[in-house]
LOFI-834422 format. One line per 5 residues: number of its first residue (from 0); for each residue z, x, y of N, C-alpha, C. Coordinates in steps of 0.001 Angstrom, whole numbers, plus 524288, in hexadecimal, padded with zeros to 5 digits. Each point is the difference from the previous one (the first is absolute). Example, Ala and Ser with C-alpha at 12.3 -4.5 7.8 and 13.67 -1.06 7.14 Angstrom:
BEGIN
0> 81E78:83386:7E9C6:80000:7FC86:804A6:80000:80384:804B0; 7FD30:7FEA2:8041A:8003C:80334:804A6:802DA:7FCFE:80442
! end
This chain:
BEGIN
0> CE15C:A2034:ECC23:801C8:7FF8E:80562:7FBE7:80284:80388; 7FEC8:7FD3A:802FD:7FD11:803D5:804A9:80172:80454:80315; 7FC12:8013D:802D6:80055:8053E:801AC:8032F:7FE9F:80498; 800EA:80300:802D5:803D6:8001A:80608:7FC76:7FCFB:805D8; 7FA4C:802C8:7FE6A:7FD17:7FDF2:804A5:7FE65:7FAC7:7FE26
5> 7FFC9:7FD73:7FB0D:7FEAE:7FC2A:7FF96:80625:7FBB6:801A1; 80349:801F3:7FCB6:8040E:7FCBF:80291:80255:7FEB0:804F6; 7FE1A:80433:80395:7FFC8:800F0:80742:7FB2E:7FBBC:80203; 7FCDA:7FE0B:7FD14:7FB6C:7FCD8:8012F:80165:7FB92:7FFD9; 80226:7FEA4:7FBA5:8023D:7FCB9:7FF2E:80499:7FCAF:802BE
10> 803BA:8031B:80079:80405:7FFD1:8041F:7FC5E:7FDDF:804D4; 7FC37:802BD:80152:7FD41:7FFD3:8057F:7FEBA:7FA1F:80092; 7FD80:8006B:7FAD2:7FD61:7F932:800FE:804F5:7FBF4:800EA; 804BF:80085:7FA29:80184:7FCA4:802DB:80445:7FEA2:80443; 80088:80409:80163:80102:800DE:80553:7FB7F:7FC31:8046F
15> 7FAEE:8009E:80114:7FCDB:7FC08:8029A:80097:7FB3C:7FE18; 80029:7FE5A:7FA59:8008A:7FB34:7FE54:8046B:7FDC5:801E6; 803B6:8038B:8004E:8053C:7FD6A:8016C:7FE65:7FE94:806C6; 7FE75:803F9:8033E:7FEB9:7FDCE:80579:7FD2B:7FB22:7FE93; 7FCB0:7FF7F:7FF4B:7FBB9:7FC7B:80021:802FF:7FBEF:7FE40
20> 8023A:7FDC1:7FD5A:8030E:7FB99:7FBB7:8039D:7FEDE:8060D; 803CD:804C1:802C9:80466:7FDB7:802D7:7FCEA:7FE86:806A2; 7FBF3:8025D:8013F:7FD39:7FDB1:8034A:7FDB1:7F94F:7FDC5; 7FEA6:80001:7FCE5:7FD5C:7FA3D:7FEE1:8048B:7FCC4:7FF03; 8059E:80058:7FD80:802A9:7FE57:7FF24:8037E:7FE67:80460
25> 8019F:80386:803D9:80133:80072:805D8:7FB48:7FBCD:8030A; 7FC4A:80042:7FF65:7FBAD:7FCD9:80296:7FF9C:7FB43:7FF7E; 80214:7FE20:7FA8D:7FEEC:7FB77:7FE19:8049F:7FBFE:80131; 805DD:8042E:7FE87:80580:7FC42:802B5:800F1:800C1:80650; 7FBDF:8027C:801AE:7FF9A:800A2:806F0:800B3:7FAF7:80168
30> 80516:7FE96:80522:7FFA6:7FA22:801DB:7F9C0:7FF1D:803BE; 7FECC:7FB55:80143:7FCB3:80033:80215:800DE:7FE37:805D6; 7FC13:803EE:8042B:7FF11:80240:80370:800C7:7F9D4:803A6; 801DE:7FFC9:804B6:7FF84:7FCA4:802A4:7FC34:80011:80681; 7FBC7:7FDC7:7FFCF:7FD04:800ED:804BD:8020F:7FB65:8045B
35> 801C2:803BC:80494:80092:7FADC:804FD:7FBB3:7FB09:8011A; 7FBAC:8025A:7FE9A:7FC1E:7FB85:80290:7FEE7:7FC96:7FB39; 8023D:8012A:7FB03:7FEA8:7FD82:7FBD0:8046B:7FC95:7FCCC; 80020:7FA26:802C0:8027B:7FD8B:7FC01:8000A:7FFA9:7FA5F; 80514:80175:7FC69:7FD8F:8003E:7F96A:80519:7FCF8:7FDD8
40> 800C8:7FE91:7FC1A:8030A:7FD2A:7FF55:80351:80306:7FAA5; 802A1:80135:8001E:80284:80531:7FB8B:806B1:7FCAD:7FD7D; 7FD3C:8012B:7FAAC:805EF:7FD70:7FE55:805C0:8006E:7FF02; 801D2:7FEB7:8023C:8045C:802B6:80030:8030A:7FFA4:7FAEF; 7FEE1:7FD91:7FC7A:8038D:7FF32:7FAF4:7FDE5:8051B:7FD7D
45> 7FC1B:80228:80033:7FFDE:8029C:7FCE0:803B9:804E6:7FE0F; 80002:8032F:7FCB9:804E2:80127:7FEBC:80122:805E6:80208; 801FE:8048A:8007A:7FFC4:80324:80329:7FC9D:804F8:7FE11; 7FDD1:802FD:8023A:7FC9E:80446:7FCF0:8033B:803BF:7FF4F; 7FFEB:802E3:7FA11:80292:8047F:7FF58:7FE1F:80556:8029C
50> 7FE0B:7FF60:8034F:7FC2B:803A9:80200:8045B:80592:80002; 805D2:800A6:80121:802DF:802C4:800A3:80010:803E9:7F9BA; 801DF:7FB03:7FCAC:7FEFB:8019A:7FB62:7FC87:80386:7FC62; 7FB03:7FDA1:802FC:7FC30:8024A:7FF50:8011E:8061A:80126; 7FDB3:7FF66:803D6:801F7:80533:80514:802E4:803D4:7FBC0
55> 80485:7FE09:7FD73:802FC:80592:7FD6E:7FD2C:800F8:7FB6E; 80033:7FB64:7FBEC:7FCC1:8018C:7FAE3:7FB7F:8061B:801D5; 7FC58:7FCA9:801F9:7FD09:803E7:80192:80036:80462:80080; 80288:80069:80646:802FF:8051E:7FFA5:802C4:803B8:7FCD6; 802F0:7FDA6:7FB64:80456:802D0:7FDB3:7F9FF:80345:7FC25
60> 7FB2A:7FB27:7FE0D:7FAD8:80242:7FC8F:7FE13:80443:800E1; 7FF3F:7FF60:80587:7FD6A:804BA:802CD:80308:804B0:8010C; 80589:7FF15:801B7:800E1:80477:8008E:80194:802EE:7F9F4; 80032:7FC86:7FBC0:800D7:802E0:7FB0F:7FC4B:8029C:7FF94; 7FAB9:7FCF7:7FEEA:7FB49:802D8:7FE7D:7FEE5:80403:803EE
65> 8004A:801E0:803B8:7FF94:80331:80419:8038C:8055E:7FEAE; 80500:7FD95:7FDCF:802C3:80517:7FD38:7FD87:80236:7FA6D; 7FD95:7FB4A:7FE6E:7FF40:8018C:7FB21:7FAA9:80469:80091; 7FD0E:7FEBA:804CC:7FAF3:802A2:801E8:802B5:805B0:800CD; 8045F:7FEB6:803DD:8016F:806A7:80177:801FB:802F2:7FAAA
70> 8035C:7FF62:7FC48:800FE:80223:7FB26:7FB98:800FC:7FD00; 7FC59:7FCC5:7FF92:7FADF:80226:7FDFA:7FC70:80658:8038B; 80081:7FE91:80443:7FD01:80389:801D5:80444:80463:800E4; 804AB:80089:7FF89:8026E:80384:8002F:7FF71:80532:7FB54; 80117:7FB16:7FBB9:7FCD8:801C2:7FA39:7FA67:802F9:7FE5E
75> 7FD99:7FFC2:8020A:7FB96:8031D:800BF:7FF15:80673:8026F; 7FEC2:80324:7FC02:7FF00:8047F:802AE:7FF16:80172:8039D; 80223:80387:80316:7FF22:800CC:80698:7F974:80353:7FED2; 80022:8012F:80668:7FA06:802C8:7FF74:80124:805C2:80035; 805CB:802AB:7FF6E:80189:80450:80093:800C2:801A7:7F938
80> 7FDC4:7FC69:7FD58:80009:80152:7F9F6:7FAF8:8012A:7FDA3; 8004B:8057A:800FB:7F9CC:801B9:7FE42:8017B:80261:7F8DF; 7F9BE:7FEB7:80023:7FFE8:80213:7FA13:80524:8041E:7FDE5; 80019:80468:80274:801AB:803F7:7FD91:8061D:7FEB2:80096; 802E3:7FCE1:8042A:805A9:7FDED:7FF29:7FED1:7FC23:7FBDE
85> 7FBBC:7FC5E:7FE5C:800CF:7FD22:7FC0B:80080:8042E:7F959; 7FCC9:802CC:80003:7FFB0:8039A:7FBEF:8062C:80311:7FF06; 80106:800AB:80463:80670:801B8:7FF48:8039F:7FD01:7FEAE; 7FF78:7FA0B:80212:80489:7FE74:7FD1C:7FEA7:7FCCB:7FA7A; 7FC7A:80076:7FEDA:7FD38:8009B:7FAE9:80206:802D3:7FC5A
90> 80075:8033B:80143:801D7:806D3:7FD7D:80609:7FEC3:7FF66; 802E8:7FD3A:80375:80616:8000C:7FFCF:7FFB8:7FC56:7FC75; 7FE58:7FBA1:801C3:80098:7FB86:7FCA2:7FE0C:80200:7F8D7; 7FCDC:800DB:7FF18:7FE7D:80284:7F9C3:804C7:8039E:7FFE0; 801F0:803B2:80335:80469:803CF:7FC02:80586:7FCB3:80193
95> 80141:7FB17:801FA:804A0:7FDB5:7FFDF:7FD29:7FD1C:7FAB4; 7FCB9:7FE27:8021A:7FE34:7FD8B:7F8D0:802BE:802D8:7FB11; 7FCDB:805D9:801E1:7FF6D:80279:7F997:807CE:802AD:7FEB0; 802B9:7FFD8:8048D:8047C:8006E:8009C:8034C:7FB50:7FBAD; 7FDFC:7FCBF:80313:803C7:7FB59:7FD5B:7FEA7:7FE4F:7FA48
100> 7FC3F:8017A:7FD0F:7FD20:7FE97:7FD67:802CB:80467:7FAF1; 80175:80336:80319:803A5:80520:7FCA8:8035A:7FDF4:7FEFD; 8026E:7FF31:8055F:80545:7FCEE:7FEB3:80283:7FC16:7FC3F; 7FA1C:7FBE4:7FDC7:800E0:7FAC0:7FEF3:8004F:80154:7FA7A; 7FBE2:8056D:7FE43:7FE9D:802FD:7FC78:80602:80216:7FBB4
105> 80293:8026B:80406:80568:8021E:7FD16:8026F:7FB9A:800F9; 8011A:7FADA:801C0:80344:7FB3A:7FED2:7FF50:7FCA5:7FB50; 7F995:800B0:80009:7FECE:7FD36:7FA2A:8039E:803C4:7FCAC; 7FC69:80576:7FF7F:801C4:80312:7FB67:806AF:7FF79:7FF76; 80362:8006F:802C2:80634:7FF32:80130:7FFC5:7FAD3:7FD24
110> 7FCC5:7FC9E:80021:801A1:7FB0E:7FFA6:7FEB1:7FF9C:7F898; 7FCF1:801DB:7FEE8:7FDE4:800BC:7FA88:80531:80232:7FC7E; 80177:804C7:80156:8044F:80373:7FE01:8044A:7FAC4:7FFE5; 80254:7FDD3:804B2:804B7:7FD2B:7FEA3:7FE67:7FAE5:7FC72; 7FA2F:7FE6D:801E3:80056:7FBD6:7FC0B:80055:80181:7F81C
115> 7FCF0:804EB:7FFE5:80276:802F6:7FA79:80497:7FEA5:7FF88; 80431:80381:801B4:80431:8006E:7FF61:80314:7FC03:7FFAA; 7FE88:7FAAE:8022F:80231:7FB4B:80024:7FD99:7FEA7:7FB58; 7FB14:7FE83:7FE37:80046:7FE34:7FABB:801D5:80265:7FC8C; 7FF85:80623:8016B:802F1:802FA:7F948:80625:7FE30:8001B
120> 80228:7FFA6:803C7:80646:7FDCE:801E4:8006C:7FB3A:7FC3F; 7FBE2:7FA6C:80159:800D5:7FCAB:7FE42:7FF01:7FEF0:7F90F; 7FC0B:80507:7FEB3:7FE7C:80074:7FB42:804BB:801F6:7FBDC; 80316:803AC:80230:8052D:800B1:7FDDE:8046D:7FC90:7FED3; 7FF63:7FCF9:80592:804AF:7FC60:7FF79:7FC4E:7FBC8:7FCCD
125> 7FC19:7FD92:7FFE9:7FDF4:7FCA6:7FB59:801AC:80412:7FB02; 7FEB5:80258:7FD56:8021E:803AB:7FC53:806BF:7FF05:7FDCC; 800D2:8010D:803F1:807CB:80052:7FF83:80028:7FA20:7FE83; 7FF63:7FC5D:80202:8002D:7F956:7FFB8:7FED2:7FF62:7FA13; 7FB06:8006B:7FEB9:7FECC:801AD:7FB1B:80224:80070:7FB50
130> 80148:80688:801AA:803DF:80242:7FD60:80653:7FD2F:7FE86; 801B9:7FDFD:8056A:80481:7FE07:80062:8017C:7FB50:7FD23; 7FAD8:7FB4F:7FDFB:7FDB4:7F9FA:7FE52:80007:80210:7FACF; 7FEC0:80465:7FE6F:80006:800B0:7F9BD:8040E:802C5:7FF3A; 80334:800DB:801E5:80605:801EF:7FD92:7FE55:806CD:7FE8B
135> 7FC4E:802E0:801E2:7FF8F:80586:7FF0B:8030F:8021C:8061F; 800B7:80392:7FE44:8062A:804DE:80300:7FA47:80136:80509; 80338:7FEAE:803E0:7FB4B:803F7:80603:7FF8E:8066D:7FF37; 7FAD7:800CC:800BD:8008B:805EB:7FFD2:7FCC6:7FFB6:806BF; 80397:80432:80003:7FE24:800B4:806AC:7F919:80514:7FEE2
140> 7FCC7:7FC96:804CA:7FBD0:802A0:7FFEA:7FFFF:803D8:801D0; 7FBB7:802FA:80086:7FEFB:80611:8045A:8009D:7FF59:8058F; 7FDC6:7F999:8014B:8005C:7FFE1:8058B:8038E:7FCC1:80256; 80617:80111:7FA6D:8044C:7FCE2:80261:80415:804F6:8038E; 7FD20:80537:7FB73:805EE:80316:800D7:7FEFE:80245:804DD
! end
């Protein structure tokens, strides 16, 4: 994925592309101009220009990409973020790291212990089944009583 200023460039351009496309596009379904001193002969069958249509598409492009410009540049570090506030939250960020990382630490280990205990559970009761399929008497284990 790119960086932030590259994706703000991007945005930028096509943001102009989009002007440029709804100017030529606007230009092209433009009715044409009528001069008093100039007889022209214009057809009337022809069919009506979406020029209105136009008009919104456009608009709705531009003003997306235009939001999408402001969320980008919002995203970007202010100029009130000097080194040494970056180094600080550096510092938070590594000990919420090394925090959670404890945390995830004693969930495994928690998680190890019950999964033991669940197979020795199931290792017994396979045992008893066993036991029970060959007609020998249950003797209760150590980690029944």
């Amino acid at each position: 994925m790119a960086d932030r200023l590259t994706q703000l460039q991007d945005a930028v351009n096509s943001l102009a592309d989009q002007f440029c496309n709804a100017i030529g596009v606007l230009q092209q379904c433009a009715p044409p101009a009528s001069f008093s001193n100039i007889q022209t002969a214009i057809n009337k069958d022809q069919p009506a220009n979406p020029t209105e249509e136009y008009a919104q598409l456009f608009a709705a492009l531009i003003a997306r990409t235009a939001k999408d410009v402001d969320v980008l540049i919002d995203s970007l570090p202010s100029e009130e973020s000097t080194a040494a506030l970056q180094a600080a939250s550096l510092r938070q960020l590594e000990e919420e790291n090394h925090e959670a990382a404890a945390r995830l630490e004693e969930v495994v280990y928690r998680g190890d212990m019950l999964l033991e205990k669940i197979q020795s559970a199931l290792a017994d009761i396979a045992q008893s089944q066993l036991r029970t399929r060959n007609g020998a008497p249950s003797q209760t284990s150590p980690s029944e009583s």
